[in-house]
C-alpha positions in Angstrom: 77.1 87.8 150.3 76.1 84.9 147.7 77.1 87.5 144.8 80.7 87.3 146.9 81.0 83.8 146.8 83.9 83.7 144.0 85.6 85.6 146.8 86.5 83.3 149.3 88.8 81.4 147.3 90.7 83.6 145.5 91.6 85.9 148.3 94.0 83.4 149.4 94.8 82.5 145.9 95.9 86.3 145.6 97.7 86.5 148.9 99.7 83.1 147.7 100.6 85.5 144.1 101.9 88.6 146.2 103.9 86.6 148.6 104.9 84.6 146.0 106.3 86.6 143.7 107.3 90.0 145.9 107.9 88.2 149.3 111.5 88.7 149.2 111.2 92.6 148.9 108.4 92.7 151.3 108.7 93.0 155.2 107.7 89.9 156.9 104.9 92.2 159.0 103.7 93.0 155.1 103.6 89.4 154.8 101.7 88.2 157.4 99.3 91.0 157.3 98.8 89.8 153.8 98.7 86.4 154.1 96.3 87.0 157.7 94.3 89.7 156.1 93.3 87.3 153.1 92.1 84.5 155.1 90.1 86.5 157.7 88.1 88.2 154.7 87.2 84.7 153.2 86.3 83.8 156.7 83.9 87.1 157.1 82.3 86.5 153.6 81.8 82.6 155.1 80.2 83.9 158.2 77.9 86.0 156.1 77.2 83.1 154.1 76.2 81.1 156.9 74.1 83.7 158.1 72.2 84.2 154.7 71.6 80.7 154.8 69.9 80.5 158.3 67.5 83.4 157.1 66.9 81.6 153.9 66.4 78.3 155.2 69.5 76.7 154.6 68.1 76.1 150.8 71.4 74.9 148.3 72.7 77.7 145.9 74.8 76.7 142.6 76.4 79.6 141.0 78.1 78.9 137.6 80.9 81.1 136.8 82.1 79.8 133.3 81.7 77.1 131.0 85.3 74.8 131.6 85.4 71.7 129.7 82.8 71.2 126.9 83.7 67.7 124.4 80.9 65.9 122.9 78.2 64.9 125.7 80.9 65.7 128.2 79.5 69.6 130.0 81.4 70.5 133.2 81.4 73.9 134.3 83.2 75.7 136.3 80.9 76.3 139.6 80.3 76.2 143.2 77.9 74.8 145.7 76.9 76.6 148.4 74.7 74.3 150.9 75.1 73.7 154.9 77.3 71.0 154.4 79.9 73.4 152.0 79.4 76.4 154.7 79.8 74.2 157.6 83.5 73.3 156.7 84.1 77.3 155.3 84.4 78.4 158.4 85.8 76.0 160.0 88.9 76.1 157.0 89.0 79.8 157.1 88.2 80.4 160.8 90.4 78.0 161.7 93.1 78.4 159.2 93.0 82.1 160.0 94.5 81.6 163.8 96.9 79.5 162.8 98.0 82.1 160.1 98.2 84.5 163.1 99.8 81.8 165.2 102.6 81.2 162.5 103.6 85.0 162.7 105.1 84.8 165.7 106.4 81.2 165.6 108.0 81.4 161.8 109.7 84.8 162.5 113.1 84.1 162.8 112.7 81.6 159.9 114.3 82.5 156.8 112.0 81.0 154.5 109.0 83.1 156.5 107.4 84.4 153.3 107.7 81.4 151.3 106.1 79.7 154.2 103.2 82.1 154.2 102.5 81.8 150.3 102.6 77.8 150.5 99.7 78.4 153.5 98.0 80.7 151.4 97.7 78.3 148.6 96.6 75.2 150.9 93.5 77.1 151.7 92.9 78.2 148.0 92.7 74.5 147.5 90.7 73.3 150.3 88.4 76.1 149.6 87.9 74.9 145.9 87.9 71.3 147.5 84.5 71.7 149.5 83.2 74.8 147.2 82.8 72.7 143.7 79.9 71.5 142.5 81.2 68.3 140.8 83.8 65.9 141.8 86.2 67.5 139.2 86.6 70.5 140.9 87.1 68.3 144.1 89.4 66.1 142.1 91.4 69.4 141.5 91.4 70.8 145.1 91.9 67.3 146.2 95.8 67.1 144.5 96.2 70.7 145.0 96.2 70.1 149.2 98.5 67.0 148.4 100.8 69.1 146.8 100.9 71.8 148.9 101.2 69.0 151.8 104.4 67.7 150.1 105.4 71.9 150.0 104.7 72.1 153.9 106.2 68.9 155.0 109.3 69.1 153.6 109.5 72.9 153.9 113.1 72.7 155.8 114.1 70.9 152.9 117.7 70.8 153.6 117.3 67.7 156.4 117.2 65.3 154.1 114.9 63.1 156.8 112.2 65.9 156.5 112.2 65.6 152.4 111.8 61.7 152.5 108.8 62.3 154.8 107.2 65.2 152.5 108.0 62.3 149.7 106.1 59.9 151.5 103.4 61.8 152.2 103.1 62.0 148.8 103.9 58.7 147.2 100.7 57.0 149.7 98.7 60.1 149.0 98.5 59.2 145.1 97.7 55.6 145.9 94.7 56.7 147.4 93.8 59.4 144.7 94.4 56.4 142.3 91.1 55.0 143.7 89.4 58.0 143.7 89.7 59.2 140.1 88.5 55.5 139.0 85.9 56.3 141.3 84.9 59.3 139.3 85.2 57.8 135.9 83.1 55.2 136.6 80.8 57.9 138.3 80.7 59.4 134.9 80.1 56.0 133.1 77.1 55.1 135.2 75.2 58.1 135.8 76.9 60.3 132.9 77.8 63.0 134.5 79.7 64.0 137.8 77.7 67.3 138.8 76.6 66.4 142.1 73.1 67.6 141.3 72.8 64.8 138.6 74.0 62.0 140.1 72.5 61.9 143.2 69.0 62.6 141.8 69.8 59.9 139.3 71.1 57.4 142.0 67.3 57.8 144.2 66.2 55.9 141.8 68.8 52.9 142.0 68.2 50.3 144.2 70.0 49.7 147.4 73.2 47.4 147.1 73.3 47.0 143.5 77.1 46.0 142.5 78.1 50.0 140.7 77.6 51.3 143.8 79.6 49.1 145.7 82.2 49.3 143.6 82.4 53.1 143.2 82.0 54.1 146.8 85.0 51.4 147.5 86.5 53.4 144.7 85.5 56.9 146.9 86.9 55.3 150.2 90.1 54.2 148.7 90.7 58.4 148.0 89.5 58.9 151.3 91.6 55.9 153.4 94.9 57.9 151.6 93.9 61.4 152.4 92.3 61.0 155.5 94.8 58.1 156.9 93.3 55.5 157.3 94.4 51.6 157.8 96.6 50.7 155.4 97.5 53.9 154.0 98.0 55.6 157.6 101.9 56.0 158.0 102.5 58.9 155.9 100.8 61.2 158.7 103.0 60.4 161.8 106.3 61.1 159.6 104.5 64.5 158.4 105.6 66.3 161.5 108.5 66.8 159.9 106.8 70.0 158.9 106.7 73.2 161.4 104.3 72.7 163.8 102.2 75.0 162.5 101.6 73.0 159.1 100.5 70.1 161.7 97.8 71.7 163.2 96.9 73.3 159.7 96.9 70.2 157.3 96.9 67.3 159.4 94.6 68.4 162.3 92.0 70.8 160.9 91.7 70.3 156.9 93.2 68.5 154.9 92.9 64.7 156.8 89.1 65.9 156.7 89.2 65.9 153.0 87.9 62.1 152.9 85.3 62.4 155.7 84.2 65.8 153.5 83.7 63.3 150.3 82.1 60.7 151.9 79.3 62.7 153.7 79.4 64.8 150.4 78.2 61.6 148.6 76.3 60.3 151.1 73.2 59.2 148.5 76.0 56.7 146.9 77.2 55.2 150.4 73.6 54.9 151.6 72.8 52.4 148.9 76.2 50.1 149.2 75.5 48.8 152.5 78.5 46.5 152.2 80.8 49.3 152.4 79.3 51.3 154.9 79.9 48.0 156.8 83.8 48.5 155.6 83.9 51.8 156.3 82.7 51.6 160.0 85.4 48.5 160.3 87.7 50.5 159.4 87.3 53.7 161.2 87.4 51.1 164.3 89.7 49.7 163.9 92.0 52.8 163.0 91.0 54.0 166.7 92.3 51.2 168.4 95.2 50.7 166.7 96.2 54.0 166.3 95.4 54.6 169.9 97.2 52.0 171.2 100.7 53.7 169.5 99.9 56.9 171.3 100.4 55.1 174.6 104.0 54.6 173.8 105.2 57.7 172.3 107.8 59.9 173.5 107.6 62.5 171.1 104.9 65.2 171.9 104.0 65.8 168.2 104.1 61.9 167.5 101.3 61.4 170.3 99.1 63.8 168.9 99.7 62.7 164.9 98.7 59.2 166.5 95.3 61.1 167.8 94.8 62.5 165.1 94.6 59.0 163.1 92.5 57.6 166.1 90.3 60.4 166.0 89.6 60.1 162.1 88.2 56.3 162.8 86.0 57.5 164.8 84.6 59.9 162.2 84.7 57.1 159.6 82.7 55.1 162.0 80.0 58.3 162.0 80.0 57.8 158.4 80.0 53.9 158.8 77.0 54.1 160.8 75.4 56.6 158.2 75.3 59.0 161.1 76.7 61.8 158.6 75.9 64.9 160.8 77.6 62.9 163.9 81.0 63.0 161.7 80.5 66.5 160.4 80.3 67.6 164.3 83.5 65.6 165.1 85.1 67.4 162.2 84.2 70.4 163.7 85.7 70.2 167.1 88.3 68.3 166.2 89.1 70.9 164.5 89.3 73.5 167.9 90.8 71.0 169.9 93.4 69.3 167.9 94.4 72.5 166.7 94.7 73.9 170.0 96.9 70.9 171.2 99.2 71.0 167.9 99.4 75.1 168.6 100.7 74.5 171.8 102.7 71.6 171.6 104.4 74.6 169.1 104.2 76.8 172.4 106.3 74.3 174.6 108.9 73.1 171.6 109.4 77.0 171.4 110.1 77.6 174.9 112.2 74.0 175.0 114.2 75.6 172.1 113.1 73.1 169.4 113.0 69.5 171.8 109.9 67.6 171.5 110.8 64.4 174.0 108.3 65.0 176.6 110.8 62.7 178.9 113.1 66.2 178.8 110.1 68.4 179.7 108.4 68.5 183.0 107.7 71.8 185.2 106.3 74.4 182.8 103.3 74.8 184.2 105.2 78.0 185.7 107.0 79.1 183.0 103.9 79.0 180.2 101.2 80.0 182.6 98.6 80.5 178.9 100.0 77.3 177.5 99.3 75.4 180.7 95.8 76.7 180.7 94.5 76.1 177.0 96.7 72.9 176.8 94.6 71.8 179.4 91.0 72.5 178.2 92.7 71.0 174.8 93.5 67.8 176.6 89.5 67.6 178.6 88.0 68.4 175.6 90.0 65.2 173.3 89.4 63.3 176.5 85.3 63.4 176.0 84.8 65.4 179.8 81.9 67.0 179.7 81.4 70.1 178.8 83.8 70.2 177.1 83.4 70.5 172.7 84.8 66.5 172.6 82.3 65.1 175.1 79.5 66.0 172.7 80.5 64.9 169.7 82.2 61.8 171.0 79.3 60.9 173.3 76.7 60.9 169.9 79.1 58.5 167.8 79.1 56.0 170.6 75.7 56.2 171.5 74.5 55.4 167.9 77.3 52.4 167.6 75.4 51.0 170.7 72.4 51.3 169.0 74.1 49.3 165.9 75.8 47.0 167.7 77.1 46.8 171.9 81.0 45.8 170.3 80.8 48.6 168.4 80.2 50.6 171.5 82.6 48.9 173.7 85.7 49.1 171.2 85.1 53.0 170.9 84.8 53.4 174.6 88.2 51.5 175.2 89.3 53.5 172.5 88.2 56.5 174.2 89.9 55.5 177.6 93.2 55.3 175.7 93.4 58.6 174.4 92.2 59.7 177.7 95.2 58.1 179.3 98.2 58.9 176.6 96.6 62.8 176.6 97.0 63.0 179.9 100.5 60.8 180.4 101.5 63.5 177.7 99.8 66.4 179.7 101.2 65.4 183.4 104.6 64.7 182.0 104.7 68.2 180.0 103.7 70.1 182.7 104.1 69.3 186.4 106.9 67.9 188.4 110.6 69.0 188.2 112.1 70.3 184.7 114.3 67.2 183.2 115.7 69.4 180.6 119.1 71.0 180.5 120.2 74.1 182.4 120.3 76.2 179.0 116.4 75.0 178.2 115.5 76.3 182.0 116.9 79.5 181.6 115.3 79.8 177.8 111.5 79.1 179.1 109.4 82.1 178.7 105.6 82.6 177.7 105.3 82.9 173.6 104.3 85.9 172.0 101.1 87.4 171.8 100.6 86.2 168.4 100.7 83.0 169.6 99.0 83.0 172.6 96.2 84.8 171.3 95.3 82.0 168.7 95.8 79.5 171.4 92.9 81.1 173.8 90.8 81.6 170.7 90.8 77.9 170.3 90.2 76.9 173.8 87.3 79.1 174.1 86.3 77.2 171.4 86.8 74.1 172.8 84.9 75.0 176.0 81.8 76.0 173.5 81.9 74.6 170.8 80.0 70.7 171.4 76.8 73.3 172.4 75.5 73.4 168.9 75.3 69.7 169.1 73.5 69.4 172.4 71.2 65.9 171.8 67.9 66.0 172.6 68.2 63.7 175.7 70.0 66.8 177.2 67.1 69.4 176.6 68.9 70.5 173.3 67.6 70.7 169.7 71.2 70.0 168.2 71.1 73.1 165.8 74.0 71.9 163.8 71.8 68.9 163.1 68.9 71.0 162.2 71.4 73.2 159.7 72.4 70.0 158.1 69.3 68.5 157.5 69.1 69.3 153.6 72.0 67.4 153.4 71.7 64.2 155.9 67.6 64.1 156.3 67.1 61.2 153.9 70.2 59.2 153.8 70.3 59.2 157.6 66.4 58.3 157.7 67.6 55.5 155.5 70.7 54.4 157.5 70.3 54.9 161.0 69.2 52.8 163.1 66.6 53.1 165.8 67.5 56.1 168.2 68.1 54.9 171.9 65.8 55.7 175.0 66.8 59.0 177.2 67.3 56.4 180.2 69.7 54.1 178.2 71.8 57.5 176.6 71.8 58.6 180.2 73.5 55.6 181.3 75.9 55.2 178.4 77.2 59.2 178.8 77.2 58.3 182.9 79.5 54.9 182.6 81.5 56.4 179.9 82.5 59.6 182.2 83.0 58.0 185.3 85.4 55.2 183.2 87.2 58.4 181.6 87.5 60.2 185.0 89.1 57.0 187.0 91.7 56.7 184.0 92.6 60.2 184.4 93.0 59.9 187.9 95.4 56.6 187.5 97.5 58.4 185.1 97.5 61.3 187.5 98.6 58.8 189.9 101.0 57.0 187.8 103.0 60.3 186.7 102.6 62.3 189.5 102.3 60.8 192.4 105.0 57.9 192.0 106.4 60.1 189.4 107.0 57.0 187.0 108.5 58.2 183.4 108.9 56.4 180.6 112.0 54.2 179.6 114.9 56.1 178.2 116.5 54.5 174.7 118.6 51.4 175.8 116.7 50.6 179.1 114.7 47.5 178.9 111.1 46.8 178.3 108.9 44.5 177.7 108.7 42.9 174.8 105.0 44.3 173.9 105.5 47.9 174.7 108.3 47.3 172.6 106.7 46.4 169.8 104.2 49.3 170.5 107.1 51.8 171.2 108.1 51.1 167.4 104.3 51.3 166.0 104.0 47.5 165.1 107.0 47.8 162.5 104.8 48.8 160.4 107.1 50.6 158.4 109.7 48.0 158.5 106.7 45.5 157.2 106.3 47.8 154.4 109.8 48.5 153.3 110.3 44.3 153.4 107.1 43.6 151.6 106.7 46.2 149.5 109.4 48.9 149.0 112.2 46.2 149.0 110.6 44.1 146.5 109.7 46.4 144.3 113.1 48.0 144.3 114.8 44.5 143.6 112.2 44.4 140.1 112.5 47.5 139.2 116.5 47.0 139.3 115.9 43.7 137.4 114.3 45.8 135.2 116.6 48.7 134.9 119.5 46.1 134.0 117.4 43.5 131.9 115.2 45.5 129.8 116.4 49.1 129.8 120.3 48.4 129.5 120.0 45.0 127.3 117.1 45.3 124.9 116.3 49.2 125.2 119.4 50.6 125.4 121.0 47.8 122.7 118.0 48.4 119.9 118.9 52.1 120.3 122.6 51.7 119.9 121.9 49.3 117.0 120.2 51.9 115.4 122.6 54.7 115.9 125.5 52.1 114.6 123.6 50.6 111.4 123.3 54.4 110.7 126.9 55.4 111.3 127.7 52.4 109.4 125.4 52.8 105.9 126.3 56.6 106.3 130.5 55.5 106.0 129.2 52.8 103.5 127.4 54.9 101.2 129.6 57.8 101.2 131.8 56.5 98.8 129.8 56.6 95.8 129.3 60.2 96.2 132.6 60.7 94.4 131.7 63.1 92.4 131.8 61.7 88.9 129.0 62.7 86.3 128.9 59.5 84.4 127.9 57.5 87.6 125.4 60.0 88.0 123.9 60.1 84.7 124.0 56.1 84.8 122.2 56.2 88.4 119.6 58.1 87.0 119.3 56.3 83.6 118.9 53.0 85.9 116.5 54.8 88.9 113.7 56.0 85.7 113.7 52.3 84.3 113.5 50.8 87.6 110.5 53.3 88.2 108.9 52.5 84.8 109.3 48.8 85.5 107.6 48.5 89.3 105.1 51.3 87.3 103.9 48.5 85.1 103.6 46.2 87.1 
């Protein structure tokens, strides 16, 4: 399979060419057998990766394809690196990616832009691919803007609401702050170690001691990138407005992938991070404090894809508190079923704005428990599985990240429990309030609700079998397991977790903190249960009163508004200063100057071209002694 590496990404890049540029004249089951059938055989050759990597010991392969940019001392080829880290996300992009694919078949049918919608899929995972396949950060670099602008593609793919194209704009705009940071990051990457092959700069930067100022200031470089892909505080509103996009392209880019981009680059460089203590410090605060906040928004959200964009940015603190922590493989593992779960709940929030004939307030829902009998089901497991209930793929990877911020520090462990009992609640609020009870929608919507397609629903119990299974290949060892996806990574992690973690807990004490945190998570279940079933409470409709803080929760901290006063507005008012000051006075006026002085000694001049020989021979006579005077001087 290694020889088949080159592969995996241009099968989709292929798929995106055919769609492309023959979509129109091909049948939309061509399509999505095109676009499907590319993905599944970069996901096969993955899995056979993965499987030659077990048997070989999980040892890193670089295959060099061609020489690409050769200037002076400057060498960067063209090539990939195939390691556990590089396989691990793989399969998760194409496995996951491939369902989804499926999944979109059936919910993009009627669409009249279904093929052009496939081809802008097939090129996001061409990008992610060469994202986590290069070898160097340049090839990152390169995958990293090619999923931003497939992002802006995807988000504002009905692009006649103009409210969908600002979004897609905006997504963009805070993207390239972010990828500011990370290309200074690289350059300086390339100054210090002189070179950006991953190979030789992190066998160069063993030998650098720990907390030396470069390395602070190029993994706060590296974060930067990863705060504006992965949405992080401050750079975090771009990914509520994204669900613009079809629903799909939520559980796609900003559930499974893309977001993961910055956790992928930070546990990709995790030799840098290891030795900038100070921002490991930052990069825990922040994942922490992107929970809470981000969690806290959820509670107060109406709008079922707006809860779950707000878990999504929750759920990426925690795994930049993994990475905070130095607990790489703890992040990876959240990646990973994240990845089922959120997935899974985006899919079928699709399933339930199908059947409710494109509404997505949850306060018009209630009831279809009957009606989408599949939804019901995997929605569920999705919502036990986000909720950290054991067995369930969550509970596994959420347990480890807590248990090693108690081992750093208690607060950390108490703010990502109450963190944890938030999402708990708003997952469920959303879950009870979607599902049970009478139907609050109108009498056309009642009559509409059916089961989705096959296409769908197939995808959808794919990824709930997932989520039942998939926190088993990070059983800890407190539970009787060996935590294989721990053992896999160990090339990787070994010596910059040795390095960074700190002193593992007790089984009695992990016991304890798995027990309390369960029985906390259980008892907020049952209150919401309580809340919206049994006194059958829902939230206020737009006008009633509230109070003045779930006000200011309901409308996400004005964030936005803070931003459009302090920064948009501002900016704006200079750049209009600008426009009229500079541009219309001095630029425009020196170039109209110019144009006149030359319309001007043209008119002028024009006369003595009257045609009379004598003038000319005198001209002449006058130009040859004028030259033979400055010529002897």
């Amino acid at each position: 399979m290694i020889n088949l590496v080159w592969l995996i990404p241009v099968l989709p890049l292929i798929g995106f060419l055919i769609i492309g540029l023959y979509g129109k004249k091909l049948s939309k089951n061509l399509v999505g057998v095109i676009a499907c059938g590319t993905v599944l055989a970069a996901f096969i050759i993955s899995a056979g990766l993965f499987f030659e990597s077990l048997a070989a010991g999980a040892k890193p392969v670089t295959i060099n394809l061609f020489s690409w940019i050769y200037a002076g001392n400057l060498n960067i080829p063209f090539s990939f690196l195939i390691d556990p880290l590089s396989i691990v996300f793989l399969l998760i992009i194409t496995g996951v990616g491939f369902l989804i694919h499926l999944y979109s078949i059936g919910y993009m049918h009627d669409d009249e832009g279904f093929s052009r919608f496939f081809a802008y899929l097939n090129l996001f995972i061409f990008f992610m691919l060469l994202l986590v396949m290069g070898s160097n950060y340049l090839i990152m670099f390169v995958g990293w803007e090619g999923v931003g602008l497939c992002s802006y593609l995807l988000i504002g793919f009905w692009f006649k609401n103009t409210a969908y194209n600002n979004a897609a704009r905006k997504a963009f705009v805070m993207n390239r702050i972010g990828d500011l940071g990370f290309l200074l990051g690289i350059i300086l990457i390339y100054i210090t170690f002189g070179s950006i092959s991953y190979s030789e700069v992190f066998h160069s930067a063993r030998g650098f001691a720990s907390d030396q100022s470069v390395m602070t200031v190029i993994t706060l470089l590296l974060f930067v990138g990863a705060i504006g892909k992965s949405a992080q505080i401050p750079l975090y509103t771009w990914l509520p407005d994204a669900m613009a996009g079809p629903t799909p392209v939520s559980a796609l880019i900003h559930a499974a992938t893309m977001v993961t981009a910055g956790i992928y680059m930070i546990a990709r460089s995790n030799i840098l991070f290891t030795l900038a203590p100070f921002t490991m410090e930052v990069v825990a605060c922040v994942g922490i404090v992107t929970a809470l906040f981000a969690a806290t928004i959820g509670l107060a959200q109406n709008d079922i894809k707006k809860v779950l964009a707000y878990s999504t940015v929750s759920q990426l603190g925690y795994m930049f508190l993994a990475l905070g922590l130095g607990y790489f493989t703890g992040a990876v593992f959240h990646v990973a079923t994240h990845a089922f779960f959120k997935a899974l709940l985006f899919l079928g929030a699709g399933s339930v704005i199908h059947a409710m004939s494109g509404e997505q307030d949850i306060r018009r829902m209630g009831g279809l428990k009957k009606a989408l009998p599949i939804t019901f089901f995997t929605f569920a497991v999705g919502t036990l599985a986000i909720s950290g209930i054991p067995p369930f793929a969550g509970f596994f990877s959420k347990d480890e990240i807590l248990a090693h911020a108690f081992a750093a520090s208690p607060l950390l462990w108490f703010l990502g429990l109450l963190g944890s009992v938030m999402t708990a609640f708003y997952m469920f609020r959303l879950f009870y309030l979607t599902f049970f009870r009478d139907f609050r929608g109108t009498e056309k919507q009642k009559h509409h609700l059916h089961e989705s397609p096959k296409t769908m629903t197939i995808p959808l119990m794919v990824l709930a079998g997932l989520s039942v299974v998939g926190g088993f290949m990070g059983v800890p060892e407190s539970l009787g397991g060996g935590h294989a996806l721990k053992a896999f990574l160990a090339p990787v992690f070994a010596d910059s977790e040795m390095r960074s973690l700190p002193t593992e807990l007790s089984a009695g004490t992990e016991y304890g903190l798995m027990a309390f945190a369960v029985i906390i998570l259980v008892s907020v279940i049952l209150f919401a249960r309580n809340l919206y079933l049994n006194r059958a409470q829902l939230p206020a409709e737009e006008g009633e009163e509230i109070t003045p803080l779930h006000k200011v929760v309901y409308n996400k901290y004005y964030v936005d508004e803070i931003y459009e006063n302090v920064i948009t507005k501002p900016i704006n008012w200079i750049s209009e200063q600008v426009y009229k000051v500079i541009d219309l006075r001095i630029v425009d006026s020196l170039v109209n100057f110019v144009g006149k002085t030359v319309n001007w000694s043209s008119a002028t001049l024009r006369y003595i071209q009257a045609g009379n020989i004598g003038f000319y021979i005198f001209a002449m006579v006058l130009s040859i002694i004028l030259i033979l005077f400055l010529k002897s001087l």
